[in-house]
C-alpha positions in Angstrom: 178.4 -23.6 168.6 180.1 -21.2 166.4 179.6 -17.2 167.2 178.2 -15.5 163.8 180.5 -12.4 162.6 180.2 -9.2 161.5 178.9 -10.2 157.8 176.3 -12.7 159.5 174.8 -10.2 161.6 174.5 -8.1 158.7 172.9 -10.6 156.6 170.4 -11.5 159.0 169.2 -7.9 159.8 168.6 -7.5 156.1 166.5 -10.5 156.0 165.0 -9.4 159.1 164.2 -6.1 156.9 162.8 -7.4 153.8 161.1 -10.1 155.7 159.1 -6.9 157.3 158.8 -4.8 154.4 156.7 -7.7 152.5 154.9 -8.2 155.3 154.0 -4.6 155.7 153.5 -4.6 151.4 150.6 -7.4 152.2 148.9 -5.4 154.8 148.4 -2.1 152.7 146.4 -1.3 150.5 147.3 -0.1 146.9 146.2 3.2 145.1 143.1 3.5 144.4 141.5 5.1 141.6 138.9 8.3 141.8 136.1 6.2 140.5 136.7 3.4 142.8 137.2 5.5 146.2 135.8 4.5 149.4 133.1 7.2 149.6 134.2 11.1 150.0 134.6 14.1 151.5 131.2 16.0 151.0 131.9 19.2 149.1 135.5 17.8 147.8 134.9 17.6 144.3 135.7 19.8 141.1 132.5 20.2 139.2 129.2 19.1 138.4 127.6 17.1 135.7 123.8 17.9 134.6 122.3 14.3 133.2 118.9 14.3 131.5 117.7 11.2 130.8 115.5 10.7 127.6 112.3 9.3 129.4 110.7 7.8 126.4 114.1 5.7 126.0 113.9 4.8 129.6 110.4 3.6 129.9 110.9 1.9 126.2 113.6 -0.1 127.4 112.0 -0.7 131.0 109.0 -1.9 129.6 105.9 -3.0 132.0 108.7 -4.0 134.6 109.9 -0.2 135.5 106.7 0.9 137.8 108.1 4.4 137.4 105.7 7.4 137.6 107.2 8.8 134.5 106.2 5.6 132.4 102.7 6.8 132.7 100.5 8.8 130.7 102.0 12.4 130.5 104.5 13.1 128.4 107.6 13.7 129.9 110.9 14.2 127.5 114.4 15.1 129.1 114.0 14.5 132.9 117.0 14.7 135.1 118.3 12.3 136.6 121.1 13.7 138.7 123.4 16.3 139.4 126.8 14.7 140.4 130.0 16.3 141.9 132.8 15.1 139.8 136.9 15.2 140.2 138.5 15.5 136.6 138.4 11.5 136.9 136.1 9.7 138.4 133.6 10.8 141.0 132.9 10.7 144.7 129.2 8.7 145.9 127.7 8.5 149.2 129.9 10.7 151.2 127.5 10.4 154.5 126.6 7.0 155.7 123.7 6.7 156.3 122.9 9.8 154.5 121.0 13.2 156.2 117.3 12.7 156.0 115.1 13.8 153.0 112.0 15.7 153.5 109.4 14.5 151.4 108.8 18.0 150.8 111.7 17.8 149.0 111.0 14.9 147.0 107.4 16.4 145.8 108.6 19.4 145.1 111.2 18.2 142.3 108.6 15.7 141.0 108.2 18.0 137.9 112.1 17.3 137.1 112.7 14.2 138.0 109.4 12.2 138.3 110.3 8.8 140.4 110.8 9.6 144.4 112.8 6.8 144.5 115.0 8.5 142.2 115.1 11.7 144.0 116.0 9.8 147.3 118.6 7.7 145.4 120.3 10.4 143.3 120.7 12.1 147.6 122.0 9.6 148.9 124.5 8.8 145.9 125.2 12.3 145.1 123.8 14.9 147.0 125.8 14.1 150.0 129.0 14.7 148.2 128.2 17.9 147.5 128.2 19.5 150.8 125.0 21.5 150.7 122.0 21.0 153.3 119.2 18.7 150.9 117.2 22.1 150.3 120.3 24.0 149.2 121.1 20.5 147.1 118.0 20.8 145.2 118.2 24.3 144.6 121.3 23.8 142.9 119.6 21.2 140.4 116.7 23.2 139.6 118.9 26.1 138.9 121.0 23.5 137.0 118.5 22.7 135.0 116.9 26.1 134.1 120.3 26.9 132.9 120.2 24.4 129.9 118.0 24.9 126.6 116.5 22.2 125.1 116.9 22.2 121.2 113.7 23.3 119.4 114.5 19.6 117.5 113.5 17.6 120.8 110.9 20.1 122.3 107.9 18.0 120.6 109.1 14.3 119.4 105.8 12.7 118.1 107.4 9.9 116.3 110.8 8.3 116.6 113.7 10.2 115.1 117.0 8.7 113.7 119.4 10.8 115.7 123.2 10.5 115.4 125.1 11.2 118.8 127.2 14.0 117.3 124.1 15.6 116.0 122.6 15.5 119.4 125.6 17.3 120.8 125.6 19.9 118.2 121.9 20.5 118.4 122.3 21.2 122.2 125.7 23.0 121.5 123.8 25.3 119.0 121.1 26.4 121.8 123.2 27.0 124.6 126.2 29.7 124.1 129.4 28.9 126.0 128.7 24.7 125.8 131.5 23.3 123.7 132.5 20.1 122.3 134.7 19.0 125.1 131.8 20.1 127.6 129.3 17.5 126.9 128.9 13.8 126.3 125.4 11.5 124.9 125.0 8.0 126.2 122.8 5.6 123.9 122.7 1.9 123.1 120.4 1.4 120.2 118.7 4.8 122.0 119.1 7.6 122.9 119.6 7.7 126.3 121.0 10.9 128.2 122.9 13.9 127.7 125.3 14.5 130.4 125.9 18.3 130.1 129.4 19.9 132.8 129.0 23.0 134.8 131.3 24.3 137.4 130.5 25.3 140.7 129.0 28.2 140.1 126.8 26.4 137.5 128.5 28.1 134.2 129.4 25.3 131.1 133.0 24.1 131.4 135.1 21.7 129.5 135.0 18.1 131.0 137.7 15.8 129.2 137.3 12.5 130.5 133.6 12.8 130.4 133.2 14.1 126.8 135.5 10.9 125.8 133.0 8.4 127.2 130.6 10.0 124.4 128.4 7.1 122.4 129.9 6.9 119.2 127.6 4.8 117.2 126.2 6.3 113.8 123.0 7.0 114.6 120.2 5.7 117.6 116.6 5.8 118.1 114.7 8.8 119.8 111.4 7.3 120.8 108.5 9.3 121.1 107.2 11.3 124.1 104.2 8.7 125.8 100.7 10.4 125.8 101.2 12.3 122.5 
């Protein structure tokens, strides 16, 4: 049996190497985006984003199949549906598994913002946990949230549907609240309206939001149904 040289030794550590290095290629895992992260760190994140949903748009497209409170008689208009910690892209969700209990003190106490429990629990288990406050402090923080934004004299009373363009809706809401800009707020809509997604910093002051204010509806105009129980 021939002895292998100095070249063949050589060779066969090097395919000894790669061999290894593919191996160790399968075994890792790639980059993964913001969006698409395993969880988070709670209070890691870079700001928030306010979203108020358009409950007549809601319980419209739900139908008699949504068995939410708000689809009842009273006549809820914007109702939040979360406060979510962003990064500048993507997001963190459900940073504590399971998540810290919710009172249901907590829950009844925010029915007159957002008016589903299982919302509430949802949107703190989702969201809330990546924010790094106790649930109390949480809440506090999307009550004073929303208190901070104006609702345009336009949508204070809708008693019949309106024919709303998405860029008049931001400059409506612009146009009542000093310091929002264009780049600090985003609509969503299909054929409806369906929320506006307004960005606040930490300290809860408007701030400019990019890659949220590009995922803005663009159609020409939607449908704002009219508030139920009118």
């Amino acid at each position: 049996m021939l002895s292998q040289g100095p070249q063949s030794n050589m060779i066969s550590r090097a395919i000894a190497t790669a061999s290894l290095s593919a191996m160790l290629a399968l075994l890792t895992p790639g980059p993964v985006s913001a969006q698409g992260r395993n969880f988070g760190q709670p209070g890691v994140f870079d700001f928030y984003v306010l979203s108020l949903s358009w409950s007549p748009s809601f319980c419209e497209a739900a139908g008699d199949r949504s068995g939410s409170p708000q689809c009842g008689e009273r006549p809820y208009s914007f109702v939040v549906h979360g406060l979510w910690p962003q990064f500048e892209r993507g997001f963190p969700k459900s940073c504590q598994v399971p998540a810290p209990r919710l009172p249901r003190r907590i829950v009844d106490s925010m029915l007159d913002l957002m008016p589903a429990p299982r919302l509430i629990y949802h949107e703190w288990d989702n969201h809330g946990t990546c924010s790094g406050l106790s649930p109390d402090a949480y809440f506090d923080e999307v009550r004073k949230a929303r208190d901070k934004v104006k609702i345009p004299p336009a949508y204070a009373d809708v008693k019949s549907t309106l024919r709303v363009s998405p860029a008049e809706v931001k400059e409506n809401f612009i146009k009542a609240n000093p310091g929002l800009t264009e780049i600090s707020i985003a609509v969503e809509c299909d054929n409806r309206l369906r929320e506006v997604r307004i960005c606040l910093n930490k300290q809860l002051g408007f701030r400019d939001c990019p890659d949220v204010a590009r995922r803005s509806c663009r159609r020409d105009e939607v449908a704002m149904p009219p508030v139920r129980g009118q």
